[in-house]
N, C-alpha and C positions, 0 to 999 in steps of 0.2 A: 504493500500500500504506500503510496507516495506520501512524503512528508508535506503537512501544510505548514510549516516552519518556515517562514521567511525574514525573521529579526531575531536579535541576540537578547539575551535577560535586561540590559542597561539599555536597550535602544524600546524594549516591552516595559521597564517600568518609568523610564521620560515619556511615553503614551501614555501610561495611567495616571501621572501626576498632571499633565500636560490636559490631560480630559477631566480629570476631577475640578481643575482651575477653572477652566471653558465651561461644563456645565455650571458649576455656582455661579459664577459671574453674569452668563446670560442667559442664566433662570431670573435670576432676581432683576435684571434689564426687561426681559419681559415682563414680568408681574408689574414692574414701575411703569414701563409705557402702556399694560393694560389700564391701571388704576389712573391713567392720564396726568402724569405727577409735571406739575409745573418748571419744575427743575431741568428736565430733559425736553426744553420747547425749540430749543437750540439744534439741538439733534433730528428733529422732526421735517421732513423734506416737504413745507409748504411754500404757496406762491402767491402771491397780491390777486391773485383769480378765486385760489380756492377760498380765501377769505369775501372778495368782492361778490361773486357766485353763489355764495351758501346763504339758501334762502330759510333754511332753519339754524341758525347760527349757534354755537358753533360747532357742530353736525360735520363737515369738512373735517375739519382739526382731527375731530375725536374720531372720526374713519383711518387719518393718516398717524393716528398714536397706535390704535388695534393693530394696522398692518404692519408699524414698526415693531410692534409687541410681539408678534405672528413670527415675521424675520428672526428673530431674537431667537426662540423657543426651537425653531428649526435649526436652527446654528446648535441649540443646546443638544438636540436630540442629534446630530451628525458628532458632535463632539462624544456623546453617550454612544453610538455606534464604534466611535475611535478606540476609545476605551474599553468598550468589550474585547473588540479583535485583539488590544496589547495585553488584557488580562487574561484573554485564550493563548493567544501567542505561550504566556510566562506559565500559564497552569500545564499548557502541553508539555511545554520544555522540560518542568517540573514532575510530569508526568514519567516520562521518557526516563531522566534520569533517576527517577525511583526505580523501574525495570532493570536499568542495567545495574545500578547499587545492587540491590537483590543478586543479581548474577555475578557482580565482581566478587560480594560475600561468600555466594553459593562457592566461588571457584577455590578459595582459600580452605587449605586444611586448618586441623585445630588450632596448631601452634601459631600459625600465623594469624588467624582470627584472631587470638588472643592479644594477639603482639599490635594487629591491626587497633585494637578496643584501648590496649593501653597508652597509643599516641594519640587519640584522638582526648586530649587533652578537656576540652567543655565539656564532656559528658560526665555526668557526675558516677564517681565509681560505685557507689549502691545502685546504679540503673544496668550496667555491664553484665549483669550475670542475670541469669533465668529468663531471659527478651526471646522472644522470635527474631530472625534477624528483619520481619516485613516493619516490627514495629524498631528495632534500632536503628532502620534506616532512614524511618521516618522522625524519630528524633537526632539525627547525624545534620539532615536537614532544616528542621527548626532549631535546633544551637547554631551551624554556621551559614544556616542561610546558603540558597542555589549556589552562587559562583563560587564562596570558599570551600564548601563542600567538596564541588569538584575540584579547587585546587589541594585542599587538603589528601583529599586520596590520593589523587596523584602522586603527591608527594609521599604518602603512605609506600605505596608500591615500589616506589622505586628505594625505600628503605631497608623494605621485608629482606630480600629485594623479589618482586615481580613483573617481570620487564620481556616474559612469553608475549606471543600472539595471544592467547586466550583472555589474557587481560587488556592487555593491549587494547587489542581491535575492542574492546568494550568501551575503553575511555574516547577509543580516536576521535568520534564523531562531536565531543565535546571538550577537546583539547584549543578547538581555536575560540575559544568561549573566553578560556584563561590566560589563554600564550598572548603576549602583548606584541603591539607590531613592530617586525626591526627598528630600530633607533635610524635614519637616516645621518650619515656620513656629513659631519659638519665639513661646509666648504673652509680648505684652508684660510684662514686666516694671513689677512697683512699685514704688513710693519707696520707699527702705529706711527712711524714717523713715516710721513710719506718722501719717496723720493727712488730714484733708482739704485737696486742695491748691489753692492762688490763685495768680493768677498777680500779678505786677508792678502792672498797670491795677488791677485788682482792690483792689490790696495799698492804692496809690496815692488810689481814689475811697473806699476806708472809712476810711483812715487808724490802723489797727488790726490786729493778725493775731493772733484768738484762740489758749490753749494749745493746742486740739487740733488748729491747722492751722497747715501747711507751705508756702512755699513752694519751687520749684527752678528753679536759674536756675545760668547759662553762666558762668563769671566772665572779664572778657574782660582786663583788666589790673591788676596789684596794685603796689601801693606799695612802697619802701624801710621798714622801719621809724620811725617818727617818735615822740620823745621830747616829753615834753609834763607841765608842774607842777601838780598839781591845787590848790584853793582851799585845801588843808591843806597845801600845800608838799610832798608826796611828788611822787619822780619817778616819772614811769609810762611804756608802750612802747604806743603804736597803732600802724595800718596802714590803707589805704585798700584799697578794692574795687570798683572797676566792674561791675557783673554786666547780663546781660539774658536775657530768654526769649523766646516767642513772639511777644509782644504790647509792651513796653517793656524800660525799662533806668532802674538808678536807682546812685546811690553807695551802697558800705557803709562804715562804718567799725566796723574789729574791734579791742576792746580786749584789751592783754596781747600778750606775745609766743608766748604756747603755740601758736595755731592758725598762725603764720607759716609754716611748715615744710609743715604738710599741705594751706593752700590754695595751688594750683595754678595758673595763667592754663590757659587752654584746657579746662578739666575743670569737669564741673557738679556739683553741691551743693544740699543740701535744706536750708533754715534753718527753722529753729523756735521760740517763745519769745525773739524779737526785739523791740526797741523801734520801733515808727517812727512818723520824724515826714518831714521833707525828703529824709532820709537814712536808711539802716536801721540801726540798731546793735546789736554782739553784743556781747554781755556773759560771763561765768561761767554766767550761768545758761542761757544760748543752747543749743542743740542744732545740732551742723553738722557733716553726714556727709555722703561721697561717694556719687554716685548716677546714675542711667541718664542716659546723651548725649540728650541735646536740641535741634533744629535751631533755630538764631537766623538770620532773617533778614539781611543782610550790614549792611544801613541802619543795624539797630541795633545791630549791632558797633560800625561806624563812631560812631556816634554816643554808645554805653557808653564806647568809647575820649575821646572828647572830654570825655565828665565828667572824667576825671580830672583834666583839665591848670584846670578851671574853679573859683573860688576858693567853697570852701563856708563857707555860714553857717547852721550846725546848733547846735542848745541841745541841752547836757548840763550836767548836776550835778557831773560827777566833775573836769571842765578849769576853767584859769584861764580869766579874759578877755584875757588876753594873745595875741596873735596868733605863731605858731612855723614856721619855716621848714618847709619839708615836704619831705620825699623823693620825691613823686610825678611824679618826671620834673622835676624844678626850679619845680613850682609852689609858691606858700602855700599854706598850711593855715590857712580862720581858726578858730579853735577857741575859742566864747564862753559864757559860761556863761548860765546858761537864765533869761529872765522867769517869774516865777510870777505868776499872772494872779490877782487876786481876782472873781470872779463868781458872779452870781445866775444858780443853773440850776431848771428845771421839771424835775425828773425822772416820765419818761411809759411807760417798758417798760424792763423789765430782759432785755436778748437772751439771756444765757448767764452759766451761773456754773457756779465749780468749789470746792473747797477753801480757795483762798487768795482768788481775786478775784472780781469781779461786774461783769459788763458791763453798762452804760446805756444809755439813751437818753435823752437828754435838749435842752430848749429851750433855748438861751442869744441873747439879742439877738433873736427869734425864729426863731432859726436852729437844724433840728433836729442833733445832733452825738452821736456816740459817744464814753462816759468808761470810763475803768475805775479800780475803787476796790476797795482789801482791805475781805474782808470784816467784819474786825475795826473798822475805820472805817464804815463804811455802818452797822453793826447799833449800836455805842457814839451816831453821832449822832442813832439816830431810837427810841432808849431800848428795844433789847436787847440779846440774849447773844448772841454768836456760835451758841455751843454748839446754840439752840435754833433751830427751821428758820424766821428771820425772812422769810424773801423771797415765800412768800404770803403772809404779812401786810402786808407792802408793796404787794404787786399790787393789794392791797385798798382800800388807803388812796391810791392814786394819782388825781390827778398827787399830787406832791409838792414843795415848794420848799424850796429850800436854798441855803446861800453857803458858798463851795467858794475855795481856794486851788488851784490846777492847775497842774501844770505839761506842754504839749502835752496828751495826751488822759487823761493821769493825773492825779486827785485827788492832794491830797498831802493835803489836811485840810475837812471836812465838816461843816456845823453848819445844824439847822436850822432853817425862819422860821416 
């Protein structure tokens, strides 16, 4: 016999609740617009005719409150129809799964019966002994109610354990009642900082990471605080950073105490607007925010961890030449301040520009290398305005030679030959 089964127990009792609302509601709408209640005049579909027209006044009116009353009651009685079908719907189901309970019990020898009665936990244990199994089954059901019932056996079965066909096939047909549906596959996630991203190698063979790109990387161990005097004798606060991603691992060093707190060992980070040369360095003007887990390799954990303990020789501007003890697990820190290089460069394509700077390309020893120089430098030495859009004009006039004071991949001053 074909099943009239076509909804699940939670979609049969949002009809019963859903119909129980529907009738009360426009039972008592009817009864109000039969009793012709002033309240609901509003609601009432009349027209300047039916009023003008009604030669027994007001006769019209009270005809169009009945029939709004009429409407009402038929609405309640389809809503009463709805609701029967979801309380058949739930008693069949209910039905059904009384038959097979019966038969999954029937299929259980003593010892598991036993074993079955003693995890079904709500049944109170004076009720376990001397029951037929038609009436245990039907209190199995009034303690945990249709769907945990069937989750619960379930679970019963596969403890006993009973994991045959014979049992089996008895639940299958009410297995997708409790099994929930796949979790869908969250779309990867993106960097919260936006921008295009490089990895380490990458960062490494150009020696440069434009404004608009990021990259994100593991941090795998952080430094003590390290105190440190700059060339103008102010004290100042760095920290070291080991970080790595997919592909390497390189040191950071972050200036200032403000980010100390929020970077983390084990937690990854998207850096932005960094300097780098040996090392990476964050600055004030840096961007570094917390960001999606990344798997690192084990080698180059291993091996981000061993920068640390390793003595760096990195140029900045802001530190003395003096060398300062470090916090980094008991290593030095050498901290020296930077060669400015004087050289003659070709400049041969300008990669990228934004507002403030311009990226190069240029020849130096014949070696091709990537610079970057503020705009206000680049356009003052080759005799324009900022203001005005010099950089086709340059592309025009290329190559072009110049003697440049640099420091790492920055210009610091520009004149040209």
């Amino acid at each position: 016999m074909p099943s009239l089964l076509f909804c699940g127990p939670k979609l049969a009792a949002c009809g019963i609740v859903i119909s129980i609302w529907g009738v009360i509601m426009l039972a008592l709408l009817g009864i109000f617009f039969s009793a012709k209640s002033a309240v609901l005049i509003e609601d009432v579909p009349f027209t300047e005719e039916d009023i003008v027209n009604d030669k027994n006044p007001p006769q019209n009116i009270y005809t169009l409150y009945n029939q709004v009353g009429i409407n009402c009651f038929i609405a309640a009685a389809v809503y009463v129809v709805v609701g029967a079908i979801s309380l058949c719907q739930r008693a069949d189901l209910e039905k059904k799964w009384k038959i097979r309970l019966i038969s999954i019990l029937e299929e259980l020898d003593a010892q598991q019966y036993r074993k079955t009665l003693s995890l079904l936990t709500k049944i109170p244990k004076g009720f376990k002994s001397g029951r037929t199994k038609e009436i245990m089954v039907q209190k199995i059901i009034e303690e945990y109610g249709l769907e945990k019932s069937i989750l619960e056996i379930r679970k019963i079965m596969e403890i006993i354990p009973r994991r045959d066909c014979a049992i089996q096939d008895l639940l299958k047909p009410f297995k997708k009642i409790t099994d929930k549906p796949p979790k869908k596959k969250k779309a990867q996630q993106r960097s919260k900082t936006s921008g295009e991203r490089k990895t380490i190698r990458q960062l490494k063979s150009s020696g440069y990471l434009l404004d608009e790109e990021i990259i994100v990387v593991k941090v795998v161990k952080k430094s003590d605080l390290i105190p440190y005097t700059t060339q103008q004798g102010e004290k100042k606060i760095m920290f070291y950073l080991t970080v790595a991603d997919t592909a390497d691992c390189i040191k950071v060093v972050v200036y200032g105490r403000e980010r100390f707190d929020s970077i983390r060992e084990k937690s990854c980070y998207s850096f932005k607007n960094v300097i780098v040369g040996n090392v990476i360095k964050v600055t004030k003007r840096s961007i570094v925010l917390e960001d999606e887990a990344i798997k690192v390799p084990a080698h180059l954990e291993k091996e981000a961890q061993s920068l640390m303990y390793k003595r760096s020789h990195f140029a900045t501007a802001e530190t003395s030449a003096e060398t300062r003890p470090g916090g980094d697990g008991g290593a030095s820190a050498g901290v020296q301040s930077t060669a400015v290089q004087t050289e003659r460069i070709k400049i041969t394509k300008i990669i990228k520009s934004n507002k403030t700077y311009t990226h190069l390309e240029a020849e130096i020893n014949r070696r091709q290398q990537k610079l970057m120089v503020t705009n206000r430098r680049l356009a003052k030495a080759f005799g324009f305005t900022p203001a005005e859009d010099f950089k086709e004009k340059l592309c025009s006039q290329m190559p072009l030679t110049a003697e440049v004071k640099m420091e790492m991949e920055r210009i610091k001053s520009i004149k040209k030959i």
